[in-house]
LUMVEXZA-62318 format. One record per residue (C-alpha): x, y, z. Coordinates in steps of 0.25 Angstrom, whole numbers, plus 5000, padded with zeros to 4 digits. Last residue first. Layout:
REM LUMVEXZA-62318
XYZ/...
REM end
This chain:
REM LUMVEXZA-62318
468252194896/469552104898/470552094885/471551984884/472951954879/473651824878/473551814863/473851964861/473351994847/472051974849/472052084861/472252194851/471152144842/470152174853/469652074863/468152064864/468151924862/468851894874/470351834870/470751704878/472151684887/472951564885/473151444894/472351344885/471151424887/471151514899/469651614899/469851764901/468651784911/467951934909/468452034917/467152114923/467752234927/467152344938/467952474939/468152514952/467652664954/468952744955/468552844945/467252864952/465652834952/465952704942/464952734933/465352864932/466852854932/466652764919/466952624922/468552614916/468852504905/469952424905/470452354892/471252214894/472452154889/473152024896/474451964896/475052074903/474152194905/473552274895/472652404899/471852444889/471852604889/470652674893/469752754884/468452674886/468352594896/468152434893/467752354905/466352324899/465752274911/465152144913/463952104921/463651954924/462351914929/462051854915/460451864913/460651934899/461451804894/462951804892/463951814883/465051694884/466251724888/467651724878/468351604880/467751504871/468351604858/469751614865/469851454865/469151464850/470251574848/471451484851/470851364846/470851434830/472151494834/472751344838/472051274826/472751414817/473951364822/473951224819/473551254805/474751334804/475851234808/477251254813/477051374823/475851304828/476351164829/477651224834/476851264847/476051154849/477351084851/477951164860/476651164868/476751024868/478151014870/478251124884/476951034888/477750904888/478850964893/478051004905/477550874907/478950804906/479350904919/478050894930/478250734927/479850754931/479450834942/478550744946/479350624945/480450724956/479450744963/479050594967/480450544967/480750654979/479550604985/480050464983/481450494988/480950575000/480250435002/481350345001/482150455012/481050455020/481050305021/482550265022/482750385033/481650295040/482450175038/483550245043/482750285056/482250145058/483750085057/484250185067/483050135076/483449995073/484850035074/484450095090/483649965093/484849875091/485749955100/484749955110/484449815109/486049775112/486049865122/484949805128/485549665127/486949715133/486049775145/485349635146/486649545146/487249655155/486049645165/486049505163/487449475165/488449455152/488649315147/490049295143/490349185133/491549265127/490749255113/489449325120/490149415129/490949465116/489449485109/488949555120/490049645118/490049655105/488249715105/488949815116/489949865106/488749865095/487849935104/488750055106/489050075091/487550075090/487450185099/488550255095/488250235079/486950285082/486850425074/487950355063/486650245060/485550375057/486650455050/486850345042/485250345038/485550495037/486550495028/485550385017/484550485020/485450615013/486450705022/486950845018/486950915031/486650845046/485450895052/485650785064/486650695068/487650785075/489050835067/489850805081/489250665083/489150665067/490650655068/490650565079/489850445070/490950455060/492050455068/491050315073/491050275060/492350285055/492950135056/494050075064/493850155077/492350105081/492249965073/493449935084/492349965096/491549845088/492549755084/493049745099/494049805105/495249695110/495649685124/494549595127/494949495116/493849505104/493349375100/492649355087/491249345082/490849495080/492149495073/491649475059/490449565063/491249685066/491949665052/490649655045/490049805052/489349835063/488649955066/487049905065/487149765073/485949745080/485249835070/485749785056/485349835044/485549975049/485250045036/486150115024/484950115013/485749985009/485649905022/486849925030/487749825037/489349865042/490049815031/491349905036/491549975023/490049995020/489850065036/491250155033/490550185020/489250225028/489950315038/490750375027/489550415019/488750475032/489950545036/489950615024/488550635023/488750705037/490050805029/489050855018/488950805005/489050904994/489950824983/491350874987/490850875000/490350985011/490751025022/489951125030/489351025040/490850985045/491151135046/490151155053/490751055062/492151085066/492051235072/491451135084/492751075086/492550925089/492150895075/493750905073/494050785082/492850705072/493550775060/494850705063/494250595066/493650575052/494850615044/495650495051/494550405049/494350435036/495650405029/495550255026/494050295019/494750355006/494750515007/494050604999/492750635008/493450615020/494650725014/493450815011/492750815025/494350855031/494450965022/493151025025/493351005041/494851065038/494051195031/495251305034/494451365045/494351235053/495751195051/495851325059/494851305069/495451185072/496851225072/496351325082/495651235090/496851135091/496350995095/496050955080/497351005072/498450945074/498150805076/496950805068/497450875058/498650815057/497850675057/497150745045/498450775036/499150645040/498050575033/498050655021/499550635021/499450485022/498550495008/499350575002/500250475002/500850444988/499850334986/498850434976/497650384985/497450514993/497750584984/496450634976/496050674988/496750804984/497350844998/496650965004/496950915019/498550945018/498251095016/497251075028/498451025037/499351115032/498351235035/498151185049/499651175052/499851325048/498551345056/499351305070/500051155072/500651245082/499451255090/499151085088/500651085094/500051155106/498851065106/499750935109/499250805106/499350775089/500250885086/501450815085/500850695081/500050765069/501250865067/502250745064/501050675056/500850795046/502250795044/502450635041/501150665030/501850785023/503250705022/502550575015/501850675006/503050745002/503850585000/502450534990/502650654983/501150694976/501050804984/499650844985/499550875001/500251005001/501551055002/502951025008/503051165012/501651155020/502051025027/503351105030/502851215038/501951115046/503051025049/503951135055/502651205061/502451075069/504051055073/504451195079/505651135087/504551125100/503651045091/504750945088/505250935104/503850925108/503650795100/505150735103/504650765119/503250715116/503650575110/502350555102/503250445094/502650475080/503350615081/504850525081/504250465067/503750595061/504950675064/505650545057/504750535045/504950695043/506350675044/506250555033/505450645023/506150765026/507450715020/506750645009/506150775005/507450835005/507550874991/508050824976/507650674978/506850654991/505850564985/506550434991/507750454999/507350365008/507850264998/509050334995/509350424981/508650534985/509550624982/509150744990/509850884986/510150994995/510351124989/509251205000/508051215002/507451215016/506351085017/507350975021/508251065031/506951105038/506450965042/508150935045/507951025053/506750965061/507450835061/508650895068/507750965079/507050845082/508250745081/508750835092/509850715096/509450705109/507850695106/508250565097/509250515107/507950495116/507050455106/507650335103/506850235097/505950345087/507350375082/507750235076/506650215066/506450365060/507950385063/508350275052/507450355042/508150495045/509650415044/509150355030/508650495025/510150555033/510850425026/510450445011/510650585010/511950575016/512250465006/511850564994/512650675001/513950575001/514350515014/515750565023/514850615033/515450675046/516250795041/514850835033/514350875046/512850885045/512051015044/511951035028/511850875027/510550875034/510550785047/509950655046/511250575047/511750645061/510350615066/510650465063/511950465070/511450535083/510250425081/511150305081/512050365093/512750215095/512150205109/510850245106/510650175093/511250045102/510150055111/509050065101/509549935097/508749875107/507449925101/507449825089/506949885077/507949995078/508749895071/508249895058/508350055058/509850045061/510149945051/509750055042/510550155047/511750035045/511150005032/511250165027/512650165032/513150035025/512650085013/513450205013/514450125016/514350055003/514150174995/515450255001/515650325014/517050275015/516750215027/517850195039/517850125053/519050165060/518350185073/516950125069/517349995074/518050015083/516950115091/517450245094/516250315088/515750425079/514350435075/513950485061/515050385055/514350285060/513250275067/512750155059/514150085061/513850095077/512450055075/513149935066/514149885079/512849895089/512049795081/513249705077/513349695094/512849535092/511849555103/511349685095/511049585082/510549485088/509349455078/507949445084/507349585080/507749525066/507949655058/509249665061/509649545055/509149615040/510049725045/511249645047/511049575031/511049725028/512249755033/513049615028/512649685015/513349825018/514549735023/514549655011/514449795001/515649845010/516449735005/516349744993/516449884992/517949864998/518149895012/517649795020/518749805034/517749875044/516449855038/516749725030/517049655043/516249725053/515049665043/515449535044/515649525059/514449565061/513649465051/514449365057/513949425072/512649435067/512649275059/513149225075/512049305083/510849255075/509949335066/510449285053/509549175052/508249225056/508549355045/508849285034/507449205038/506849345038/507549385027/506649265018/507749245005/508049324992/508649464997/508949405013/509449275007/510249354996/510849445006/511149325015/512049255001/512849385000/513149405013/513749255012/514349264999/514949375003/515449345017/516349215011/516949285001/517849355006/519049284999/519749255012/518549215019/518649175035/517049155041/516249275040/515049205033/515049095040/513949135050/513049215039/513149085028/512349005039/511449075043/511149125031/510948995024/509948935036/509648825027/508248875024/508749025022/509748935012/508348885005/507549025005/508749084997/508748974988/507149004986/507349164983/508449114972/509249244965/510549264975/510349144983/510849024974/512049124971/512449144984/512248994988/513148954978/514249074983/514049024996/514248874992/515548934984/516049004996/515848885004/516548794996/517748904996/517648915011/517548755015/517848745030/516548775032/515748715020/514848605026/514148695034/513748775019/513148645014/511648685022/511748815011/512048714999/510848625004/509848745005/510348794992/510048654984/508648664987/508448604974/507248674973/508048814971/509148734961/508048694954/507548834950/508948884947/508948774936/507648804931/507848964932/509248954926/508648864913/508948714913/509948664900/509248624887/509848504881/509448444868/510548474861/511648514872/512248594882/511748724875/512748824878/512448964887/512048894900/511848974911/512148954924/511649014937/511048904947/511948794941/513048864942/512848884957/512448744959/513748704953/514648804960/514148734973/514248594968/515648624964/516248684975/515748574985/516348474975/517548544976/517648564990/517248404993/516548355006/515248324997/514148385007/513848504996/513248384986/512048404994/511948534986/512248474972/511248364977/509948464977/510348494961/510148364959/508748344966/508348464960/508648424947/508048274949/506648354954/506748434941/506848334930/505548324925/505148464926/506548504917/506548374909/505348414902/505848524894/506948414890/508348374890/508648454902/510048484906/510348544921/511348664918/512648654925/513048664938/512948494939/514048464929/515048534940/514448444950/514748314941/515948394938/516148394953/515748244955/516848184947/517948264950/517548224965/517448074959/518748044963/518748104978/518347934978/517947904993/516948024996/516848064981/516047934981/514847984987/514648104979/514948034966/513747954970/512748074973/513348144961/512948024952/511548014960/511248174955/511848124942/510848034941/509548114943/510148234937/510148134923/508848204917/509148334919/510248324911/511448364918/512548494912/513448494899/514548414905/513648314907/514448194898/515648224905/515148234919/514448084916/515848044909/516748084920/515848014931/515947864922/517347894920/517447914938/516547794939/517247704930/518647754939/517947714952/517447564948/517547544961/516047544965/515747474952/514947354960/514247444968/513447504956/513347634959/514247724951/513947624940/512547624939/512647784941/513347794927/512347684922/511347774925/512047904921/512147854906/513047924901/512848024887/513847974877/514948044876/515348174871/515448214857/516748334857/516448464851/517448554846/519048544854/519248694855/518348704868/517748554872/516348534868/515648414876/514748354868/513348294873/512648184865/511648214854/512748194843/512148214828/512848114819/513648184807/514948174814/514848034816/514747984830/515947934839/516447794839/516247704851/517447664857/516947734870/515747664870/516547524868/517247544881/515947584889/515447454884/516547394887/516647434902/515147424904/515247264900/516447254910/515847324921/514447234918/515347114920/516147164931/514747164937/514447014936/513546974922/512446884927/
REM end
């Protein structure tokens, strides 16, 4: 068996006889890697090594001291990888950096070693093939896990270099090819990697390793920076390693180059951009990351003068105000909370305090940042009512009401900001007060914010030169006018309104508040506005008069016609609108709960709104409106059926298409049934007698438990749905001789009529059913008194149900009888046609063909011929008269022509005698009159024409 100094030997000579090989020919392709040194051309590099016989020598125990063969054996693996790692080799040169790591400990002569080994490991991973990519993945991760573990290696330089490896490795780009046949890893692969390596974690959990280390821990904070600036999932790693806790409490620690707090606020804004705020937020909320946070931002505030520096302090500000929102975080226990009231106040309220003393702003952007986070800071931390107490003591609302003036009235001495930035702070100052000034009404009425409110109302509607920018958020629509202005004072009146304090209420009405509102609800316009901002102003107005006037019938007197005829301009909005999404919708709501807030309970209003057709309006907007609104318009008319002026005019409307207000009710009534599944057979019958009003929700908690305290599903059916306004309206309108309804009304009308009883039944039937679940066995005369209820219920929907099956039957039978005519007018119709043909027909026969003419005469005068009378035998008892008297005129009368003639006077005994006549009987044939044969020639030429001897 050869020894070990054997095999040295033998690697020794072959190694020898390698490096006295001669170099290729020219002309032979080179597949090996060169190394291209600038201004010396290409130079052929060796041959690849073969890292298992490298790592066979680093760990053979017998070639422990062969240091120097180790170090030339290193050299040549750097050398040979210049261009970056396969894929294929990570494996061993992850152990390789394990070993060197170990034996830098004892020998510092492999430091060189190991940090070009790291240096090598910031460049691409190589892959060989498409393939190599999936198969190789778990050994890059593995690797590029090592690098943060290789943190724990007690050298500055190492440290350094693993860090500004990983970096380079997250953000390079390759611009040469390194190779035939090599293709290096694209930025997303390698960036991909480096997220499941979870190498973040392990460089965050290296940071209390670095203390007495600033510039290695400057360059692990800069790594860190630059994993966290794009990568959602590095973030969520450092937040898992407790990185902003961590990087918060050293933050301020001694820095000449000041580089230290940048890279640490820099690194917490992109876990609050990129990561979970809430787990930020956890970490941050403890006494000792405030007070450094504190400490910072006193710092830059009082001696940060460069733009850069007052851009950290104004991103320290905001990292406060995310702590600010954690009702847990210390933050008045610290005393940073009192410290940034007073800088919110500031320069509006003087103070002797040091630090505002010779406190100085320039008044530039980054100030003016700072001002609008401290009023916003102000608002986060209104959330918790202990603050309130320091907004007292450090005049927060003096300050803000000093903001919201207009620029004509305040002192231009004491603001050194830009009109743009005053702007910008009064509409920021108006929205901070909408929080902050419902929690301290007390320095609210001390501070007449009614009466400066109210003129700033007329300062945004007079015209004058002033010119809104609108460049803020809350300056949003306001470009050009004051609208945002009102806007956010309206929002305020209408916030402090919402309270119902009496003393603010009665302090409005008593500064002329309702007819304020009222005038400029009809300056703004009316309801079609298609501006999303105006509409938004009308519908806050509408809601301060509705509060205002909701309980007091004094102010329902001021409210007067001129609020009447707003209201009713407001009700005539195109329904078209009401789904556009710019908020008609809310104004229409608005609208009707100002009606009936200001309106019902005033009988003058109500006669008013009466006269100008409010019932009308209000019939059409239920007959336009989507179902959501329903319920408010249906109340309303409920309180507005108690004035007796109310109901004919409740039977006079009529819809668009003719139906009358009942049928109305009717249709609602059953879309509200369809909606709620209650069950109805399709004639619109009770189905179900023992249960006739309940619906599918109902049912689903029939079997559930209701807690005492809780009203049950039935008393619940009562307010969610319309049907009992429904039923109360025709409690006012009766039941009976109701207009404009058809059979399938009147078998609603039938179930609406008992919607009372049977409601009652239903809550009785629950609470059988409760005792039944809870186990309780009511006594016999409430078990019986339950059971006859439960029987009267059931007999009352059968009755309901005969009645509608009665409806049913008239109504089937009206329908056949109405079928019946109508056939026979149809059959009445086709044989008069048929006739109208016939005869037309008969007639262009004649005209068309003379042989059919001369048939027609030739049965004409037979028809005439067999009409004449017969003569008749001496023993007839029938006498006639000659009628003819001679020298009289024939007389002719339409249609008919007869000669008249007189008895003589002495036959007659008089000239008054009566004339005798015996007419003879004109026969019919085919519906024309016959000639007699003693008719002259005269009455031949008349077809209908006769003559009567």
């Amino acid at each position: 068996m050869p020894t070990s100094d054997t095999r040295i030997r033998k690697s020794s000579n072959a190694m020898a006889r390698v490096s006295k090989t001669p170099s290729r020919k020219p002309g032979v392709p080179v597949v090996n890697h060169k190394i291209t040194v600038k201004g010396k051309g290409e130079i052929a590099n060796p041959k690849p090594v073969d890292l298992n016989r490298v790592l066979r020598l680093l760990q053979d125990p017998l070639a422990v001291s062969l240091k120097e063969r180790h170090l030339f054996t290193l050299k040549r693996v750097v050398k040979t990888y210049h261009k970056g790692f396969l894929l294929r080799d990570l494996e061993n040169i992850c152990k390789i950096l394990d070993i060197c790591t170990e034996k830098i400990k004892d020998h510092p002569e492999y430091t060189p070693i190991l940090y070009n080994l790291l240096k090598m490991c910031g460049l691409p991973f190589l892959k060989e093939k498409t393939s190599d990519e999936v198969k190789y993945t778990d050994a890059a991760k593995q690797s590029l896990s090592q690098l943060g573990y290789l943190m724990r290696v007690p050298n500055a330089d190492v440290r350094l270099q693993t860090c500004a490896s990983i970096s380079s490795f997250y953000n390079s780009a390759t611009t040469k090819p390194p190779g035939p046949g090599l293709q290096p890893l694209s930025v997303s692969s390698r960036r991909r990697l480096l997220e499941q390596s979870g190498v973040a974690e392990t460089l965050v959990l290296s940071l209390a390793l670095l203390e007495d280390q600033l510039a290695v821990r400057l360059q692990l904070l800069h790594t860190l920076q630059v994993l966290s600036c794009t990568s959602e999932v590095h973030c969520e790693l450092m937040l898992k390693a407790q990185a902003a806790q961590k990087i918060c409490v050293h933050m301020n620690e001694p820095d000449p180059s000041g580089q230290l707090l940048f890279r640490s606020s820099e690194i917490l804004w992109n876990l609050l951009e990129r990561g979970c705020p809430q787990e930020l937020t956890d970490q941050l909320s403890n006494i000792d990351c405030i007070l450094c946070l504190k400490e910072a931002f006193l710092n830059q505030l009082r001696h940060g003068h460069r733009n850069y520096d007052q851009q950290l302090r104004n991103d320290l500000l905001v990292i406060t105000t995310l702590i600010a929102e954690n009702p847990k975080a210390p933050l008045i226990e610290s005393g940073f909370a009192r410290q940034l009231i007073l800088f919110a106040t500031f320069p509006e309220m003087k103070s002797h305090n040091p630090l505002t003393r010779n406190l100085k702003l320039t008044f530039n952007n980054e100030d003016f940042e700072m001002k609008k986070l401290l009023l916003n800071l102000v608002v986060v931390m209104s959330q918790d009512l202990s603050s309130v107490q320091l907004f007292r003591e450090g005049r927060v609302m003096l300050a803000l009401m000093y903001l919201v003036k207009p620029p004509d009235t305040a002192q231009s001495s004491g603001r050194g900001w830009t009109p743009v930035q005053q702007e910008e702070l009064q509409l920021q100052a108006l929205a901070t007060l909408t929080t902050v000034a419902p929690l301290m009404l007390e320095e609210y009425m001390t501070c007449q914010a009614n009466t400066c409110l109210l003129m700033l109302l007329e300062w945004c509607v007079q015209e004058d030169a002033y010119f809104g920018q609108g460049h803020s958020f809350h300056g949003t629509g306001g470009r050009g006018s004051k609208k945002a202005q009102l806007r956010y004072c309206v929002r305020l009146l209408r916030s402090m309104v919402s309270l119902a304090n009496p003393i603010i209420n009665q302090d409005l009405c008593d500064q002329g508040a309702i007819s304020l509102l009222i005038g400029l609800l009809m300056l703004l316009g009316g309801p079609d506005d298609e501006d999303a901002v105006a509409l938004e102003i009308k519908a806050d107005l509408q809601l301060i008069l509705s509060t205002v006037c909701e309980s007091d019938l004094h102010r329902k007197e001021l409210f007067g016609t001129e609020g009447v005829d707003m209201t009713v301009l407001f009700l005539k909005m195109n329904p078209a609108k009401f789904f556009s999404g710019m908020g008609h919708s809310k104004l229409i709501l608005s609208t009707v709960d100002c009606v009936w807030s200001c309106i019902i309970g005033c009988f003058t209003n109500e006669d008013v709104f009466l006269e100008r057709e409010g019932i009308f309006l209000l019939f059409d907007l239920i007959h336009s409106s989507p179902m959501t609104m329903h319920g408010v318009v249906l109340g309303t008319l409920l309180e507005l059926c108690d004035n007796p002026k109310a109901l004919p005019h409740v039977h006079a409307w009529r819809g668009p298409d003719g139906q009358s207000a009942p049928h109305l009710l009717l249709q609602l009534w059953r879309q509200e049934e369809e909606d709620l599944g209650v069950q109805r057979d399709q004639h619109g019958r009770i189905t179900d007698p023992v249960r006739p009003l309940v619906h599918a929700h109902q049912e689903q908690q029939a079997q559930e438990w209701t807690p005492a305290h809780t009203p049950s599903a039935a008393v619940v059916d009562v307010a969610e749905n319309q049907r009992c306004k429904i039923y109360s309206l025709f409690c006012k309108l009766g039941f009976e001789d109701l207009p404009g309804l058809v059979a399938e009304d009147y078998i609603t009308l039938s179930i609406v009529s008992r919607y009372l009883d049977l409601k009652t039944g239903e809550v009785w039937e629950e609470i059988s059913r409760e005792l039944a679940l809870e186990g309780v066995r009511p006594v016999t005369p409430d078990a019986e008194a339950l059971e006859t209820i439960s029987q009267a219920t059931e007999d009352t929907a059968k009755r309901v149900l005969e009645q509608q099956s009665a409806m049913l039957q008239r109504q089937e039978e009206e329908e056949a009888q109405k079928e019946r005519q109508t056939y026979a007018e149809i059959r009445s119709h086709h044989k008069q046609h048929e006739l109208t043909a016939k005869s037309w027909e008969h007639f262009v026969a004649k005209t068309s063909d003379h042989k059919i003419l001369k048939e027609c005469k030739k049965r004409q005068e037979k028809s005439i011929e067999s009409s004449r009378p017969k003569a008749k035998g001496k023993d007839s008892s029938t006498i006639y008269h000659h009628t003819h008297i001679p020298g009289l005129q024939t007389t002719t009368f339409c249609g008919r022509v007869m000669a008249v003639e007189s008895t003589p006077a002495h036959l007659t005994g008089g000239p008054l005698a009566n004339t005798d006549l015996a007419l003879a009987r004109v026969p019919m044939q085919g519906g024309a009159l016959q000639k007699l044969s003693q008719a002259t020639q005269q009455d031949l030429e008349h077809p209908k024409a006769v003559s009567v001897q």
